[in-house]
N, C-alpha and C positions, 0 to 999 in steps of 0.2 A: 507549566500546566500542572495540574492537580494530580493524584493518582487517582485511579479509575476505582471505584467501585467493587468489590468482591462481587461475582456471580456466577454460583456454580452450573448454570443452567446453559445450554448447547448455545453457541454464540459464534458469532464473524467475526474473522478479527480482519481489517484492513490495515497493511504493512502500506502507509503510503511516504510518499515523498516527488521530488524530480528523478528525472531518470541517472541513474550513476549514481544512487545514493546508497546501494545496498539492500535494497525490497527485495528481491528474490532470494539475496544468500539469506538473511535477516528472517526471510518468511521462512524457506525451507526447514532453516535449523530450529527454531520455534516449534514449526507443525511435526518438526521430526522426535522436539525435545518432551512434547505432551499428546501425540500421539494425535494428533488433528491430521486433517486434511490439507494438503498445499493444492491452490492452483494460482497459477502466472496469470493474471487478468491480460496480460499481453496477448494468451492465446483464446482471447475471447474476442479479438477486435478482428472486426470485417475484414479481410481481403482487400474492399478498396480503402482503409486506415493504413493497415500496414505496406500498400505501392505506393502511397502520398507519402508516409515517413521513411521510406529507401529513398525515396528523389527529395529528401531534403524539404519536405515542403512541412510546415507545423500543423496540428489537426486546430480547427475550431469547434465550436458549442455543435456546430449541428452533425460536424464529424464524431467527436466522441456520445451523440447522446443514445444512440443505438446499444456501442459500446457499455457506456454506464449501466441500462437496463439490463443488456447481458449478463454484467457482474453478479446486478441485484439477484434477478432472479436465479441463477445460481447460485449463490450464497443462501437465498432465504430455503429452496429446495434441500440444502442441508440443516440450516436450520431445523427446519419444519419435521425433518425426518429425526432430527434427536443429535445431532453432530454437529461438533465444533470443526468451522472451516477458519483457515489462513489463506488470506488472500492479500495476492500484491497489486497494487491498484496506483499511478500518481494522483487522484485524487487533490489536485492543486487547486480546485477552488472547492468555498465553500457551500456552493451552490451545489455541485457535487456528491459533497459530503451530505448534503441534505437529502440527494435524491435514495442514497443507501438509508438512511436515518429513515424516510419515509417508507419504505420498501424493504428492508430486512427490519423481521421481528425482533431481535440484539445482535446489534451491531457495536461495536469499539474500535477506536485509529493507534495505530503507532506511524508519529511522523518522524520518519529518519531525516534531520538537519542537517545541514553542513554548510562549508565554504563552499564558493563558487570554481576557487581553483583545486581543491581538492577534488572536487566532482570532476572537474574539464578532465584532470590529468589518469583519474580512472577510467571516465568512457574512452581515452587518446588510447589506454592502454588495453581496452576491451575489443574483441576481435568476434564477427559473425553476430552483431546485433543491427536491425535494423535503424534504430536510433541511433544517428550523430552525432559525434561531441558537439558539432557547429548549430546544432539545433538548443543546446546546454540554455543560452542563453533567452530565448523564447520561451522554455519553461520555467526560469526566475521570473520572467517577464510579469507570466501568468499566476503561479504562486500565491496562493490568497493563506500566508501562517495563519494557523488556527488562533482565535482570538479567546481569552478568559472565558466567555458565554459558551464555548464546546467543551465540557466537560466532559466529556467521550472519548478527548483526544490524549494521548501520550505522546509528550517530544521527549527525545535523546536525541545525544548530539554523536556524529558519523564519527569520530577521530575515535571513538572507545570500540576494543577489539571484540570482533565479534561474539563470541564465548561472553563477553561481559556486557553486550547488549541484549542478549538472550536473556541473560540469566537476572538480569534488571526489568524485563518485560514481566518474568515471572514473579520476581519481589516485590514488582507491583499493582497485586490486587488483578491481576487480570484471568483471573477465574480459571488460571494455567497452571495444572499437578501436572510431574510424569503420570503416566500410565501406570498402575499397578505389576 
């Protein structure tokens, strides 16, 4: 993908990927590195999202679209008020992606890539998430990679050390200073 754009003006950033990819540490230290806002889009999903992904079950279109509008209109509320937010979001299709594109006034993606067994062997290693490693696979499933025509989107690839995906978010163009 391309690099994004300079723009100094208050924006959303969506940290997406599958789950076990790193969006939340990825987000936190980004929002922590430029003084943005962090929220977990996890804790915007309904109640009944999060009992269907403890028992194992995969969400569909009509499970996450509440969710999605949640995200939106939250992000765009920071927006709107002059603030740059980081938000973690899977974001795996690009229908998705669209409905944020539609509904936040600047919006940007960073997709965290990776292998398949890289990911398994992190979520095996993760403890008190409601997402399952055994569900890993139904999120590949679903997975629509951002294609050339989203120019919006940033991939990097998961195996590069934290510290150094950060700091590659910010060398590219994504309208990310520290704080003064």
């Amino acid at each position: 993908m391309t690099a994004l754009d300079n723009n100094p003006a208050p924006c959303c950033i969506i940290v997406m990927g599958v789950s076990g990819s790193g969006k939340s540490t990825v987000g936190e230290r980004l929002a922590e590195a430029v003084g943005a806002r962090f929220i977990d889009g996890d804790d915007l999903h309904p109640l009944a999202n999060i009992a269907k992904m403890s028992r194992g079950e995969a969400l569909n279109d009509e499970d996450r679209a509440p969710w999605l509008k949640q995200i939106a209109a939250t992000a765009e509320q920071h927006v709107t008020a002059g603030n740059t937010v980081v938000i973690v979001c899977s974001a795996l299709k690009k229908h998705y992606r669209d409905i944020f594109r539609e509904h936040i006034s600047c919006v940007r993606f960073i997709f965290l890539d990776g292998r398949f067994e890289l990911i398994k062997r992190r979520m095996e290693a993760r403890q008190a998430h409601f997402m399952k490693a055994e569900m890993l696979a139904s999120q590949f499933n679903t997975l629509e990679r951002p294609a050339a025509d989203e120019q919006d989107v940033y991939t990097l690839d998961i195996e590069l050390p934290i510290e150094q995906l950060v700091a590659d978010i910010q060398r590219h163009h994504l309208l990310l200073t520290p704080p003064d």
